[in-house]
C-alpha positions as CSV (number, residue, x, y, z in Angstrom):
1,X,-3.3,53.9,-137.5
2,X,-6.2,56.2,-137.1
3,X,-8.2,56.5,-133.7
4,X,-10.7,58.6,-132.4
5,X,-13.7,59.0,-130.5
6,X,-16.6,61.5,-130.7
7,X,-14.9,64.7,-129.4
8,X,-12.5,64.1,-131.9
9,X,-14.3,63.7,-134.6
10,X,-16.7,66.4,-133.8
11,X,-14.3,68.9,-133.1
12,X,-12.0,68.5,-136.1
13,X,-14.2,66.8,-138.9
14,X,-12.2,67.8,-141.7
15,X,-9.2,66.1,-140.3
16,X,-10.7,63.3,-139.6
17,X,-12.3,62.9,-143.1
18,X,-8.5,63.1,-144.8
19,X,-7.4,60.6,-142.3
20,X,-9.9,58.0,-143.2
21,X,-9.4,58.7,-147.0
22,X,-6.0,58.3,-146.3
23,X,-6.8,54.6,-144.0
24,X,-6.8,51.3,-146.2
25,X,-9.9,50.5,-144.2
26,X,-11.3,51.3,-140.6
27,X,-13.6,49.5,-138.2
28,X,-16.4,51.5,-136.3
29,X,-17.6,50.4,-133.0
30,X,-21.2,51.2,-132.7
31,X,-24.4,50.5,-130.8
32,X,-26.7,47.5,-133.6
33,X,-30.3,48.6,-132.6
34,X,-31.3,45.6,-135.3
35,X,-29.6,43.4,-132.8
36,X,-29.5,45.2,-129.5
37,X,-25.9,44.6,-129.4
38,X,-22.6,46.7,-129.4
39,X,-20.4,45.6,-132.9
40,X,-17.3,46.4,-135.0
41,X,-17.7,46.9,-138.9
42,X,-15.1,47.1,-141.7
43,X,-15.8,50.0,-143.9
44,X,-13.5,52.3,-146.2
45,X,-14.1,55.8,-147.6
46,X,-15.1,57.2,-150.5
47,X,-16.1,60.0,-152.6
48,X,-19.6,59.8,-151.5
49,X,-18.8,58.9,-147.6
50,X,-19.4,61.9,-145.3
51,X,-19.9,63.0,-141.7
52,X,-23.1,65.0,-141.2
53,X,-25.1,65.8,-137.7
54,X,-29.1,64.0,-137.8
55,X,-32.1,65.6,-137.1
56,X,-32.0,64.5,-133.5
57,X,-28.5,66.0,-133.1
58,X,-26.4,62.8,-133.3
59,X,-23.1,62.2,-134.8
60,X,-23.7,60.1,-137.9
61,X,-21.0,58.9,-140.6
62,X,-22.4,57.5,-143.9
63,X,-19.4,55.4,-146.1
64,X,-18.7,51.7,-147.7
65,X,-19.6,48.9,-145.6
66,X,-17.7,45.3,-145.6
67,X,-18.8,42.1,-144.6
68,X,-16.5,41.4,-141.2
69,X,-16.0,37.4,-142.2
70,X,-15.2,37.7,-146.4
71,X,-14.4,41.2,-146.3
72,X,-16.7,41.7,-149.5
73,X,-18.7,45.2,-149.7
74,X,-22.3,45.0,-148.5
75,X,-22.9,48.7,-149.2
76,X,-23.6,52.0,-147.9
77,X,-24.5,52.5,-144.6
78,X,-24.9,54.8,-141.9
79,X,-23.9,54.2,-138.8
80,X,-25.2,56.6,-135.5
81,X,-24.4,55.9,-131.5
82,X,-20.4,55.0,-132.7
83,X,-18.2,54.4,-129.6
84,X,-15.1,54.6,-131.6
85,X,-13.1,54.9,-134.9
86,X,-10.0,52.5,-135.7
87,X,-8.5,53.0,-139.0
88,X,-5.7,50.8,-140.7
89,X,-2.7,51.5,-142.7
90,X,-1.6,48.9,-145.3
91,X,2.4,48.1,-144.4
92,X,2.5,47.5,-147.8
93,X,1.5,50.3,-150.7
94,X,0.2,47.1,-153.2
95,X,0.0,43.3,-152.0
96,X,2.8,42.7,-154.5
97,X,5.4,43.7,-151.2
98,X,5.6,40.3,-149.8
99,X,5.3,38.1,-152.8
């Protein structure tokens, strides 16, 4: 399991890129300004995901978003005012473990 918060991430990016590359999938907690609400999204990383600093000096992480119900990918978004970072480990290398 992967877990961080801001200082983490901000102080060792790098690490925290290979451990979400290395996460089957993570959730981010973050602020929805769309629905003035705090939520949880299921994303994974990718080749084109990255970590980068906006304009206005926040923390922002762009990779593959997942609908939270069917667990299908919506896209790529980007996600600014996170709370937090959970990643997941599959217990099993292929679904073919418990068959």
């Amino acid at each position: 399991m992967v877990e961080g918060n801001l200082d983490t991430i901000i102080d060792n990016p790098t690490e925290v890129i290979q451990q979400l590359k290395e996460a089957d999938h993570f959730y981010i907690c973050h602020f929805c300004k769309k629905r003035d609400q705090i939520e949880y999204r299921r994303c994974y990383w990718d080749d084109k995901s990255k970590i980068w600093e906006t304009k206005n000096g926040k923390l922002a992480i762009t990779c593959v978003a997942m609908d939270n119900e069917e667990h299908t990918i919506v896209g790529y978004r980007t996600f600014t005012d996170i709370f937090n970072i959970t990643g997941r480990v599959a217990k099993f290398p292929t679904s073919e473990g418990i068959q």
